[in-house]
C-alpha positions in Angstrom: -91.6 31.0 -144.5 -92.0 33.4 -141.3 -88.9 31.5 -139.4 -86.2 33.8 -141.2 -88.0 37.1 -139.7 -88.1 35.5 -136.0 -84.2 34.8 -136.3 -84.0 38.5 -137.7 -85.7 39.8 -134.7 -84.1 37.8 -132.3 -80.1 38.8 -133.6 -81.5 42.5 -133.3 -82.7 42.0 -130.2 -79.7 40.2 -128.7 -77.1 43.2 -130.5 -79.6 45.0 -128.9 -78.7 43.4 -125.3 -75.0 43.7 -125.9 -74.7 47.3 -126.6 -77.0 48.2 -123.4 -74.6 46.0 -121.8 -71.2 47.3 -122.9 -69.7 50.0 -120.1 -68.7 53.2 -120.9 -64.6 53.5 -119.6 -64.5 57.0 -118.7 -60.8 56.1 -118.3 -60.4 56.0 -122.3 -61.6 59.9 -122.2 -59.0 61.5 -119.8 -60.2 64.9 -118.1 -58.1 67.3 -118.2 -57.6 71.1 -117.3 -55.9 72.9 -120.3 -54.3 76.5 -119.4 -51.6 78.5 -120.8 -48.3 79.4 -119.2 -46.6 83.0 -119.9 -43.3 84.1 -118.8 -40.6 87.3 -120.6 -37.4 87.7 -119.9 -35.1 90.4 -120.5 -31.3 90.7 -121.5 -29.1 93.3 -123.2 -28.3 92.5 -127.0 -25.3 91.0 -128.0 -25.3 92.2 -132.4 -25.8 94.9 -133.9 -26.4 95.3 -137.5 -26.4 98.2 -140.1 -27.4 98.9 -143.3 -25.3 101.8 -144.6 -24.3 102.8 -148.4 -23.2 105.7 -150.9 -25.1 106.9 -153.9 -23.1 108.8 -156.7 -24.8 110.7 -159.4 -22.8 111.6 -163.0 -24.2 112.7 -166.4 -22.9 108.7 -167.6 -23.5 105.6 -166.2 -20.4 105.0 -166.7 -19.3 107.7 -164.3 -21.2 107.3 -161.6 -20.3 103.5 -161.6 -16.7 104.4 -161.4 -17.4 107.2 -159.0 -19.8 104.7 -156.7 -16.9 101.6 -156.8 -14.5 104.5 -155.5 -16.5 105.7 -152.7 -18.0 102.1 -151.6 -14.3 100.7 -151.8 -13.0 103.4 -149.1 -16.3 102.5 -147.2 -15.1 98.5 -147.2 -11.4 99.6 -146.3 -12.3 101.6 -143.5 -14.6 99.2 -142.0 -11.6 96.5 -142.3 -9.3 99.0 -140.8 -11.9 99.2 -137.8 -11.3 95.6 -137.3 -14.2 94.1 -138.3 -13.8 90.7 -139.7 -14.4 90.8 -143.5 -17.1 87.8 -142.5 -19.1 90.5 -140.7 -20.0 92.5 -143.8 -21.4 91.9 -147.2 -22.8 93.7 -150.1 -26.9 93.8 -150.1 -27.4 96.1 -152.9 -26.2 97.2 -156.0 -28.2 99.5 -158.3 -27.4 101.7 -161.4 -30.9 103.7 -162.5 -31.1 106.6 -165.1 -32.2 110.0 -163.8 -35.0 112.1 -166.0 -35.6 115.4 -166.1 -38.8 117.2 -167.6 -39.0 119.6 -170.6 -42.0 121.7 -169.3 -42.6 122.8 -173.1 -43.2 119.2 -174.5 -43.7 117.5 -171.8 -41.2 114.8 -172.6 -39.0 113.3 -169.6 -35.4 112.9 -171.1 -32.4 110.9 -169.1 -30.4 113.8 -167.7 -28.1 111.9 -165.8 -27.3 108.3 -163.9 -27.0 107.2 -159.9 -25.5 104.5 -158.9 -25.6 103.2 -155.3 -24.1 100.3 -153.1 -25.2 99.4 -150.0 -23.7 97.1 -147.6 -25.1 95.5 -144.3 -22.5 95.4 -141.6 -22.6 93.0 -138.3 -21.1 94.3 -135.0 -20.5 91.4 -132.4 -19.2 93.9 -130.0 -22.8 96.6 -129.1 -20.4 99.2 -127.6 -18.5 99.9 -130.9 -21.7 101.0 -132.8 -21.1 104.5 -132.4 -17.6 103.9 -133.2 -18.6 101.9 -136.4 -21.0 104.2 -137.1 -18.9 107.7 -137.2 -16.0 105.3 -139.3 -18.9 104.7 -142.2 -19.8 108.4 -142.1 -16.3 109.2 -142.5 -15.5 106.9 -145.3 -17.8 108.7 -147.0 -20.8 106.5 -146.2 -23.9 109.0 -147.1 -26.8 106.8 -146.5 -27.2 104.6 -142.6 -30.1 103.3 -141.4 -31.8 100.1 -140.3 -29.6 99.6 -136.8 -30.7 96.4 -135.2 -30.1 94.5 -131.9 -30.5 91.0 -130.7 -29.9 88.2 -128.5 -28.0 85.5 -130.6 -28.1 83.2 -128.0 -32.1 83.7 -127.4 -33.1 80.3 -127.3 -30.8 79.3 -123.8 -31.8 82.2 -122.3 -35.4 81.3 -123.2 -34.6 78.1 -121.3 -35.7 79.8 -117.7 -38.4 81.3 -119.2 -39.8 78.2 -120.1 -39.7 76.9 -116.6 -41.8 80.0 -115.5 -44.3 79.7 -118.0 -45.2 76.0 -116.9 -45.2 76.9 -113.6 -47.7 79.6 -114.4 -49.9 77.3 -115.7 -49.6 75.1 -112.8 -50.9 78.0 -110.8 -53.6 78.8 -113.4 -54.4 75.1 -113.3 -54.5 74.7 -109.9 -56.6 77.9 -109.4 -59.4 76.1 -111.8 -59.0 72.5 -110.0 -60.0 74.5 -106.6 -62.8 76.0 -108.5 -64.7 73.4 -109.5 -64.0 70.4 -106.7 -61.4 68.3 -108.6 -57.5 67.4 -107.5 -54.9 68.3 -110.6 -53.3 65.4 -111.5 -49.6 65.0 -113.8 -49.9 67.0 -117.6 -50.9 64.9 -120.3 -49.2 66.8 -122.8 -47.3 70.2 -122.9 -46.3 72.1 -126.1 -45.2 75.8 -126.9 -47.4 77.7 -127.7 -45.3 79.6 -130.8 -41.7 80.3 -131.4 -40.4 82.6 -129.0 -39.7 86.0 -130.5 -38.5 89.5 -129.3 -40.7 92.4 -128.3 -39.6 96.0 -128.2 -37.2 95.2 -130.5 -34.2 97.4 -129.5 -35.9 99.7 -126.8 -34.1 102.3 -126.0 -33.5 101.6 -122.1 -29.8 102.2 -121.6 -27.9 105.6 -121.8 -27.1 106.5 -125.1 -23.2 105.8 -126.1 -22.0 108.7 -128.3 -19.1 108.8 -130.4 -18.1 111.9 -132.5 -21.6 112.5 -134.3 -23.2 109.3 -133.3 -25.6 108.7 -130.6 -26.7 105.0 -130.2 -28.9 103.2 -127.4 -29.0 99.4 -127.8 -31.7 99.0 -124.8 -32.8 95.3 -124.0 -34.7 92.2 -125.7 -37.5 91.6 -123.7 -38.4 87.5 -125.0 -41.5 86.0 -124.5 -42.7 82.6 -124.3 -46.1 80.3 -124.3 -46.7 77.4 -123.0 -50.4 75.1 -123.3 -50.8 72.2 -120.9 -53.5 69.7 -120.8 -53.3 68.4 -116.6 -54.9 65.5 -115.6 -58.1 65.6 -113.1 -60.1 63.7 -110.7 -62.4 64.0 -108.4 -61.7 64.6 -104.7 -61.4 61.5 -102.6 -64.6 62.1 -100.0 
């Protein structure tokens, strides 16, 4: 009756063995160095976009609809007549609200009149025409402008170099840590960027100012940054 418990102990014992014996690869557990690369780049914009519209206000909604389709309609022929493509600008906003007033005796908040406004976004391919663009809105009758971007369309090529400076800036990271601690850097295991690549100091004002008629308008540089993380292979110095 005792024979099962011997055979027991003796499979234990010989799983035992064979685990004690089994080597540890240290080859399936890669060391590595991971850093991260930075690099920016700079380059002048190549768009500009604006948000400009008119507002109208009329005792009738009626009226100031009419009155706000008249004024938005010189805004769109004067911006055609610029030469913009009609592609290159589009209607963002349309909005017809009632307008109250206040009876300080009762306290009561009647609708004393109506504004309507249209706003449309335009898109300059051409930066040094802003100004121009700019002064032909205000002229059209265009009584509200604002929100004048600027970027790079073509980011992502230019981003290209930057790339190349950011891995070699964590080679040089990498290979200030490998010195460090006694190892050799060996080939990167795996390289990925860190984020998508976006622009900082969107539109800083850098370059002189162009000025046409009323309009002043600096479009400045993108500055683009970029991140790279790389995992580099080690080993240990050959003695």
């Amino acid at each position: 009756m005792k024979k099962p418990a011997v055979l027991l102990t003796s499979l234990a014992a010989a799983f035992a063995a064979t685990l004690l014996a089994t080597p540890v690869l240290a080859d399936d557990f890669p060391s590595a160095i991971s850093v991260s690369g930075e690099a920016t780049i700079s380059a002048a914009p190549d768009l500009a976009q604006i948000d400009a519209g008119v507002a109208n206000d009329a005792k009738t909604a009626k009226e100031a609809s009419d009155a706000n389709n008249a004024a938005m309609n010189k805004v769109l022929a004067a911006l055609k007549g610029a030469g913009l493509a009609e592609k290159d600008y589009q209607t963002s906003r349309l909005s017809l609200q009632p307008q109250y007033g206040q009876n300080k005796s009762t306290g009561a908040t009647p609708v004393v009149g109506f504004r309507a406004s249209n706003r449309v976004t335009v898109k300059i391919r051409d930066v040094t025409k802003v100004a121009g663009i700019i002064d032909t809105l205000v002229s059209a009758g265009a009584n509200d402008i604002g929100n004048i971007s600027f970027e790079v369309t073509q980011a992502s090529k230019l981003l290209d170099s930057a790339r190349e400076q950011a891995v070699a800036d964590a080679r040089r990271k990498a290979d200030v840590y490998a010195k460090a601690t006694g190892v050799t850097l060996g080939a990167p295991l795996s390289i990925s960027e860190g984020s998508a690549p976006v622009p900082l100091f969107k539109g800083r004002m850098t370059a002189a100012p162009m000025a046409a008629g009323g309009a002043a308008v600096a479009p400045g540089e993108e500055t683009l940054s970029v991140t790279v993380n790389v995992n580099w292979a080690i080993k240990a110095k050959e003695q």
